[in-house]
N, C-alpha and C positions, 0 to 999 in steps of 0.2 A: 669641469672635469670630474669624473667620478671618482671615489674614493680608491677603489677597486681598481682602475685605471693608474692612479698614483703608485698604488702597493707593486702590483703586477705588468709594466707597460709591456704593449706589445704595438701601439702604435704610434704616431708620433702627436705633441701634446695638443697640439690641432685639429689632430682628428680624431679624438679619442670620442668610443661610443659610450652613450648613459646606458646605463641598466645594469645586471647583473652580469659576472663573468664565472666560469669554472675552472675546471684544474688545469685544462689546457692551455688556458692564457696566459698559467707563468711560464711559459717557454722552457727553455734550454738552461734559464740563469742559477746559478747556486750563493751560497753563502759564503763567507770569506776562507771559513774553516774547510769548505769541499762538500757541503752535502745540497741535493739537490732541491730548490724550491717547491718540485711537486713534489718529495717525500713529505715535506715539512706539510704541505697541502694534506698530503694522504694521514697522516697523521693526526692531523687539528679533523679532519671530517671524521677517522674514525673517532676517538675520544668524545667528539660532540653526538657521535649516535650513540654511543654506552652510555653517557651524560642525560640525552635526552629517551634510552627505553627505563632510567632508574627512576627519573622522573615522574615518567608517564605510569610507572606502575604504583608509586607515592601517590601520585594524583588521582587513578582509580579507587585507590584504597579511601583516601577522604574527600571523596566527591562525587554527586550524581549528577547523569544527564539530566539536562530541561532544556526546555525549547522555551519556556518563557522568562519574562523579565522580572515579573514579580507575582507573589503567591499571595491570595489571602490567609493570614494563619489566626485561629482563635488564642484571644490572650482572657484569662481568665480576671476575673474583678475580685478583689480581697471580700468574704463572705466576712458579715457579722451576724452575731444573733440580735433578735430584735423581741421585743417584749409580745406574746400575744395578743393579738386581737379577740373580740369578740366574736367573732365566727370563724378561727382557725386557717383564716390563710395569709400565711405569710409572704413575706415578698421571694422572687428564685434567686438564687445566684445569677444573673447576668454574665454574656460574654461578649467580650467586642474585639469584632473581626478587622483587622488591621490589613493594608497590606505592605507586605517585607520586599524589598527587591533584593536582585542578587546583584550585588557590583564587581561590574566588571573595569579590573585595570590592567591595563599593559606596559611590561615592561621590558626594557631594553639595555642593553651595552653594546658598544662596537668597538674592534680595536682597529688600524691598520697602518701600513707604515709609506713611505716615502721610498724612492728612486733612494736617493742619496743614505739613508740609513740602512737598505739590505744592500750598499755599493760596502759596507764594512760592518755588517753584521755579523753575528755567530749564531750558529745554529740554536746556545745557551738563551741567547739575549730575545729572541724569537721565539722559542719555545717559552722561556718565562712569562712574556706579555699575553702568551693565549692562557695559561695557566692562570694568571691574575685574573682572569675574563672568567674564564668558567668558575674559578672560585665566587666571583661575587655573583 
C-alpha cells in the first residue's frame, strides 16, 4: 500500500493503487478542528513552489550547466629555481592535467501520515510536520 494511499484513502485497503496521487484524492475529509484536507494540500503545494523558485534562483547564482561528468582541469606543480646549466636551459614549470568530477548526490525527505492520525488531527499538528520538512 502506498504511502499516499495511507495519508489520503479513497479506496479500500485492498485495492489501493501504487503511484502517485494529487489533490483530488483527499476527498471531502477535513481535520478534527474543521478545515479542509485540500486546503491543507493547497497550502503545503503552494509554499513548496515559493520553497523551490528561492532555491532555484540560489542555485543559479552558484552553479553552471554541464552536460559532463568530469572535466580535465590544469593543476600547476610547485616551481623551484634550479642552479644554471651550461648552455641556459632550464627545466619549465610543468602542469598535470587531472581530471575532477562533479558529484552528484540526491537528497530526500518525506513526511506522511496515517487514516488514524488525521481521524484527530489539527490543522496545528499537520501544518507543523510539513514545516519541519521544509525546514530541513
Amino acid at each position: 500500500m502506498s504511502l499516499l494511499h495511507k495519508i489520503f484513502p479513497l479506496w479500500g485497503a485492498t485495492a489501493a493503487p501504487e503511484g502517485y496521487h494529487g489533490r483530488a484524492d483527499v476527498g471531502e475529509r477535513s481535520t478534527i478542528d474543521g478545515t479542509a484536507l485540500a486546503t491543507l494540500w493547497d497550502d503545503f503545494s503552494s509554499r513548496l513552489n515559493v520553497f523551490n523558485a528561492m532555491h532555484s534562483a540560489v542555485e543559479a547564482r552558484l552553479s553552471a550547466p554541464t552536460l559532463l561528468t568530469t572535466e580535465r582541469v590544469a593543476v600547476m606543480r610547485r616551481a623551484q629555481m634550479e642552479e644554471a646549466s651550461e648552455f641556459g636551459q632550464p627545466k619549465l614549470i610543468r602542469t598535470e592535467r587531472l581530471a575532477r568530477a562533479y558529484p552528484l548526490v540526491h537528497w530526500d525527505l518525506g513526511f506522511g501520515f496515517t487514516q488514524e492520525f488525521l481521524d484527530d488531527a489539527t490543522t496545528q499538528e499537520i501544518s507543523n510536520i510539513s514545516v519541519l520538512a521544509q525546514e530541513a
